[in-house]
C-alpha positions in Angstrom: 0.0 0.0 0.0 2.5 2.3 1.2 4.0 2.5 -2.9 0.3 4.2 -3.9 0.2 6.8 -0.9 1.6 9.8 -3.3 -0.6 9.0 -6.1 -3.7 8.0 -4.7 -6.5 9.4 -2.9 -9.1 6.8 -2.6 -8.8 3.7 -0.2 -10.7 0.9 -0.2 -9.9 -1.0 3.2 -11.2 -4.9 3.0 -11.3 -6.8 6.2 -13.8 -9.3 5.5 -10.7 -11.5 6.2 -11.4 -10.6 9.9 -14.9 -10.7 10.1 -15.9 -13.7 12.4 -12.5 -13.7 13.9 -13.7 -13.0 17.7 -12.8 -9.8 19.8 -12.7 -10.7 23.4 -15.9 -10.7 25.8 -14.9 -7.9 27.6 -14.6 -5.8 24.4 -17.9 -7.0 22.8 -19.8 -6.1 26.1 -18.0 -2.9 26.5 -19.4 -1.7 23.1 -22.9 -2.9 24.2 -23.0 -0.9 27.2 -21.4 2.0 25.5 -24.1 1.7 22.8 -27.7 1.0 24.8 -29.3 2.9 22.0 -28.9 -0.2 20.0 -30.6 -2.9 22.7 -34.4 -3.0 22.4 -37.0 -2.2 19.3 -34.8 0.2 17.2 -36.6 2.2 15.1 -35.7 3.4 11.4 -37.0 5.8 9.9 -37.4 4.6 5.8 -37.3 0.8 7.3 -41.4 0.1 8.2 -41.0 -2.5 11.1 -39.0 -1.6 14.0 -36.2 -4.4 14.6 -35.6 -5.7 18.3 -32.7 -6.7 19.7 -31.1 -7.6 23.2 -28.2 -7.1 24.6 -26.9 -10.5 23.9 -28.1 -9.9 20.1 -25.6 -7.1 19.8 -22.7 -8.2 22.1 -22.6 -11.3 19.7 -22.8 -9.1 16.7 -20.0 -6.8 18.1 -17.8 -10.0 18.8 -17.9 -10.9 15.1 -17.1 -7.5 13.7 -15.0 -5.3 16.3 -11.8 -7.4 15.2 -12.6 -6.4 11.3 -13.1 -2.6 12.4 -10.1 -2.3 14.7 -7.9 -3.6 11.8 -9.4 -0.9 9.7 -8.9 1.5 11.8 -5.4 0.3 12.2 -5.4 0.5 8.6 -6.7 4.2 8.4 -4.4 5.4 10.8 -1.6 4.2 8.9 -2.8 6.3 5.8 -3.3 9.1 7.7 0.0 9.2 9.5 1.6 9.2 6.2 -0.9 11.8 4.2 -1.4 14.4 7.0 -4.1 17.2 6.4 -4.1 15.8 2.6 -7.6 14.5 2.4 -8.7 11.2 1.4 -11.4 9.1 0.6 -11.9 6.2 3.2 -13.8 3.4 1.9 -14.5 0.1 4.1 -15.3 -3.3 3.0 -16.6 -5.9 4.8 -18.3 -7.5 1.0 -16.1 -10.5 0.4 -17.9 -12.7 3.0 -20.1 -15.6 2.4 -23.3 -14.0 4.6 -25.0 -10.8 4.1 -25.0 -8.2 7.3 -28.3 -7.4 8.0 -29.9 -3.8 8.8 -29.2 -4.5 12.7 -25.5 -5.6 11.8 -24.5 -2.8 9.5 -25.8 -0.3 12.2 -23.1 -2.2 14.5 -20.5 -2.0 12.4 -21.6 1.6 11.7 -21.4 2.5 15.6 -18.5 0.7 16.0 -16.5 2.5 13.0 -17.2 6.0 14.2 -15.8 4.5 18.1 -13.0 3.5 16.1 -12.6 7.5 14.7 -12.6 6.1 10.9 -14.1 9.3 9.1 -15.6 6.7 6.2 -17.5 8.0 3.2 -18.4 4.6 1.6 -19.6 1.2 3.0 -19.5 -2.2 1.2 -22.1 -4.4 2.7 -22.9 -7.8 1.6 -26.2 -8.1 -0.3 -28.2 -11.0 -0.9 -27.4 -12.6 -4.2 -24.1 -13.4 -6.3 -22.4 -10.7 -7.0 -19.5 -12.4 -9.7 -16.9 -10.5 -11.3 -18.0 -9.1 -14.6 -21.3 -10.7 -14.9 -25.0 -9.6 -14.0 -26.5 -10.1 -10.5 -27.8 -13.5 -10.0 -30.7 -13.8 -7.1 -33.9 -12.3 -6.7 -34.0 -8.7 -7.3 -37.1 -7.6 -5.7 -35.5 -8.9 -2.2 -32.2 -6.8 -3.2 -34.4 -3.2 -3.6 -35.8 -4.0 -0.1 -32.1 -5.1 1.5 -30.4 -1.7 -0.6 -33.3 0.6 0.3 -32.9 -0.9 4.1 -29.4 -0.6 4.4 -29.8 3.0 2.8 -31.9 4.2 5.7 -29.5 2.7 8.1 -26.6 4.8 6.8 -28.9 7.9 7.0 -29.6 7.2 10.7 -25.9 6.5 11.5 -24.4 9.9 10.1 -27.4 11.5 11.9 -26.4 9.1 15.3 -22.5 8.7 15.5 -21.3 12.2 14.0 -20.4 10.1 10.4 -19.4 12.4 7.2 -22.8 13.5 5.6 -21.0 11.7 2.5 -21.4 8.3 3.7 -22.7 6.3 1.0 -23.3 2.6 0.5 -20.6 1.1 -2.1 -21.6 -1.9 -4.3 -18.8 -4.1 -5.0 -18.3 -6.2 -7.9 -21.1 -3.9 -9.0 -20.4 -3.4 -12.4 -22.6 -5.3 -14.9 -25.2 -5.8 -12.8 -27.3 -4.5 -15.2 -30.8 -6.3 -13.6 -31.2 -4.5 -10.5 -30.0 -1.2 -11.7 -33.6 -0.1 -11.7 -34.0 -0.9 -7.9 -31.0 1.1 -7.1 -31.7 4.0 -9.3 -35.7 3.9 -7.6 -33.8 3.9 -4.5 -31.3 7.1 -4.7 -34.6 8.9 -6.5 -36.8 8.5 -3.7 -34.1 8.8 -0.4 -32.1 11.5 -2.2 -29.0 9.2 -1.1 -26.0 8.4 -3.2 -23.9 5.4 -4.1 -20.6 4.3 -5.2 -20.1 1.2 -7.5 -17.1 0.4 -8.6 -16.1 -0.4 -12.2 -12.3 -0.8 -12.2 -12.4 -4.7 -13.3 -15.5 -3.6 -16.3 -13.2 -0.9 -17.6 -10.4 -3.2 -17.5 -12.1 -5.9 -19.7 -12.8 -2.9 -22.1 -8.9 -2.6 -22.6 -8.9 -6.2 -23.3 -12.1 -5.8 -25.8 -10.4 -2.5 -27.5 -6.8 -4.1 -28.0 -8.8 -7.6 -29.6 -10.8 -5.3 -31.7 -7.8 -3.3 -33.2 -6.6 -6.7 -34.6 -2.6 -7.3 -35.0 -1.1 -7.3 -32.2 -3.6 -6.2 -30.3 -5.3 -9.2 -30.1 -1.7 -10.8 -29.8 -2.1 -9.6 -26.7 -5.2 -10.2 -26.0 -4.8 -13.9 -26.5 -1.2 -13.9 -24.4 -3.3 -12.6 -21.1 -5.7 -15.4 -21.3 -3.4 -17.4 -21.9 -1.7 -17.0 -19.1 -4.8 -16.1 -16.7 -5.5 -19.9 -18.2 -2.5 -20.9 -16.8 -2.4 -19.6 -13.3 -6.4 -19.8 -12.8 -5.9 -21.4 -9.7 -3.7 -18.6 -8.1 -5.5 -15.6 -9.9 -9.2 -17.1 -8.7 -8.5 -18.2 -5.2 -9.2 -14.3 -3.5 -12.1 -14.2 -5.0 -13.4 -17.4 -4.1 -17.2 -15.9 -3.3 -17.1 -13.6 -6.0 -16.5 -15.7 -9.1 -18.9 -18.7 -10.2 -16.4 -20.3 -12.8 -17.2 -23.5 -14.9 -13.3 -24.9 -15.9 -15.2 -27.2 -18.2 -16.8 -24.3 -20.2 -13.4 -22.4 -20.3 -12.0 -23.1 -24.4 -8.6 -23.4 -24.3 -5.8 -21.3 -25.2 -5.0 -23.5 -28.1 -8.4 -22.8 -29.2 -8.3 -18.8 -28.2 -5.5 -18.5 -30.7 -7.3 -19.9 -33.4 -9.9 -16.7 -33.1 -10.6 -14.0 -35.1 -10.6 -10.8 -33.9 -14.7 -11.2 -33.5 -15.0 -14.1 -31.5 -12.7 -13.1 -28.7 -14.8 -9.9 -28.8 -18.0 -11.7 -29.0 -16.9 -14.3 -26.1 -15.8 -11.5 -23.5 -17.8 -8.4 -24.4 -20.9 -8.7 -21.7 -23.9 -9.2 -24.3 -25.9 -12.4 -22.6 -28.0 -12.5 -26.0 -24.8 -12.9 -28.2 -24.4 -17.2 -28.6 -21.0 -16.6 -28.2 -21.1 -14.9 -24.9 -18.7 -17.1 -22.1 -19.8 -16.0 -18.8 -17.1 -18.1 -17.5 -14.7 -16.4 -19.8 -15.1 -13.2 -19.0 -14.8 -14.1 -15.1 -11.2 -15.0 -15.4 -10.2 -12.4 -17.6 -11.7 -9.9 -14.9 -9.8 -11.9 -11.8 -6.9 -12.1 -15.0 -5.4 -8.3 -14.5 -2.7 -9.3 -12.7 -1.1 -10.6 -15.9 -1.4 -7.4 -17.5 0.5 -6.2 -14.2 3.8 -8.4 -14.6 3.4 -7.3 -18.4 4.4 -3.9 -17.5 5.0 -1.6 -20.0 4.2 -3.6 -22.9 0.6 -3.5 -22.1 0.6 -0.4 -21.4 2.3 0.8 -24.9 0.2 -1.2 -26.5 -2.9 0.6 -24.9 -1.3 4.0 -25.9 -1.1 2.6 -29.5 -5.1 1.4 -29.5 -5.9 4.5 -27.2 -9.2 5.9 -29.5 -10.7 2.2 -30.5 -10.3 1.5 -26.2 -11.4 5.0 -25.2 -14.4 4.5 -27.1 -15.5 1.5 -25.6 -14.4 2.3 -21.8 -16.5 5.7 -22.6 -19.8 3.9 -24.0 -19.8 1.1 -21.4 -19.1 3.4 -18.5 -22.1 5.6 -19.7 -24.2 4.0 -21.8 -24.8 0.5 -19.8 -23.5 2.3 -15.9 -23.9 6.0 -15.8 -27.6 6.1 -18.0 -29.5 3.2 -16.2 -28.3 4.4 -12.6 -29.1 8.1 -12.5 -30.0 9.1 -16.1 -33.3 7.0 -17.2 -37.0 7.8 -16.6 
């Protein structure tokens, strides 16, 4: 981390590692008594039902998360330490889990974050529902506008509670593509007035790949070298994202058979078009877990982006807006 502090000014801190690692008694029941506010029927405004709790509801609750939040606190401290009165964005993660936090759980870890002094603009929750690399949302959708609109009225009631930046925002990881419940969110922000981060790093870097197959040559040289090689070291490049990838080996083609294709079909097979027969949702998983080859490429990827810069701007520009930015805030 400490190699990005100069050039960046956004951190994303994941500790879903540390969730359900257990913080000692003493610290879980010192949060409960520090937070009584959160024992009882705790009303929500924007959530209908009240939701009860005791005090050995939270305590548990506390135990599984206070470990996660003191290492990010840990985390933001170092950060800070090194970047003083510079001003940065503090995102923390706790998606990468196999279970969803529910609307009493997010308020602890909410509480429990503004103990820690972690000025956090963005959350990452855990929704209901697969949420793979690349691909569209797979679950029910309806249930995911009633989890997003809940866990939107518990943010509001925690910046109003614990003194949390009026910023706060839910973040949707592995958000990108996930182009079926993009009405529920949008319905969401309209009615609450709230905002949202979703992050579209690993979409915008499957568009380089798209661009440089599309320009032909060696373009799609390259194209065919990184999935190659993400073929090669799937094991490795798929193992941190274990509950985020849903990835049929047996559907994969080959790189024997990936260098036999023309410049269409590797576009056709990654590009994220369900309706296209040649679509390979499995495909375009690894690729999007795959960008650490383009990393030990080094600067021959990245010449070879300046060489295909308009054919990749153009399609970064229209998936960012047309099939993100549009559906999200734009549309009727």
């Amino acid at each position: 981390m400490d190699a990005f502090l100069d050039s960046s000014d956004f951190y994303t801190i994941d500790v879903a590692d540390w969730i359900g690692k257990p913080a000692e008694p003493s610290a879980a029941q010192s949060f409960t008594a520090r937070h009584p506010e959160l024992v009882g029927s705790v009303k929500i405004s924007g959530i209908d039902q009240p939701f009860t709790t005791t005090a050995e509801s939270v305590s548990r609750t506390a135990a599984k998360y206070l470990l996660a939040v003191r290492e990010a606190g840990e985390v933001y401290r170092h950060i800070a330490s090194r970047k003083p009165g510079t001003g940065f964005i503090t995102e923390v993660s706790m998606d990468e889990t196999d279970s969803p936090q529910t609307p009493p759980e997010l308020l602890v870890i909410l509480a429990a974050i503004a103990d820690e002094g972690i000025p956090v603009q963005t959350i990452a929750p855990k929704f209901t529902g697969r949420f793979n690399k690349g691909v569209d949302y797979v679950g029910d959708a309806v249930q995911f506008e009633k989890e997003f609109s809940d866990d939107v009225a518990v943010v509001a009631h925690a910046i109003r509670a614990y003194g949390l930046p009026a910023s706060l925002k839910l973040s949707v990881h592995s958000g990108s593509d996930k182009f079926s419940i993009y009405g529920a969110i949008r319905r969401v922000l309209r009615r609450t007035g709230a905002g949202v981060h979703l992050k579209t790093a690993g979409t915008t870097w499957l568009e380089e790949l798209i661009g440089l197959a599309e320009a032909g040559g060696d373009g799609l040289a390259l194209a065919k070298q990184v999935y190659g090689e993400a073929f090669a070291k799937s094991d490795a490049l798929c193992a941190p994202y274990a509950s985020v990838i849903d990835i049929d080996t047996a559907k994969l083609p080959t790189p024997q058979t990936v260098k036999q294709w023309t410049s269409g079909q590797y576009v056709a097979a990654l590009r994220h078009v369900p309706s296209c027969p040649e679509f390979n949702l499995h495909l375009r998983q690894l690729l999007h877990v795959g960008y650490k080859v383009a990393a030990h490429l080094g600067d021959r990827y990245l010449d070879m982006l300046n060489q295909h810069r308009e054919i990749i701007a153009r399609n970064v520009s229209e998936n960012l807006f047309d099939r993100h930015i549009r559906p999200l805030f734009l549309e009727a």
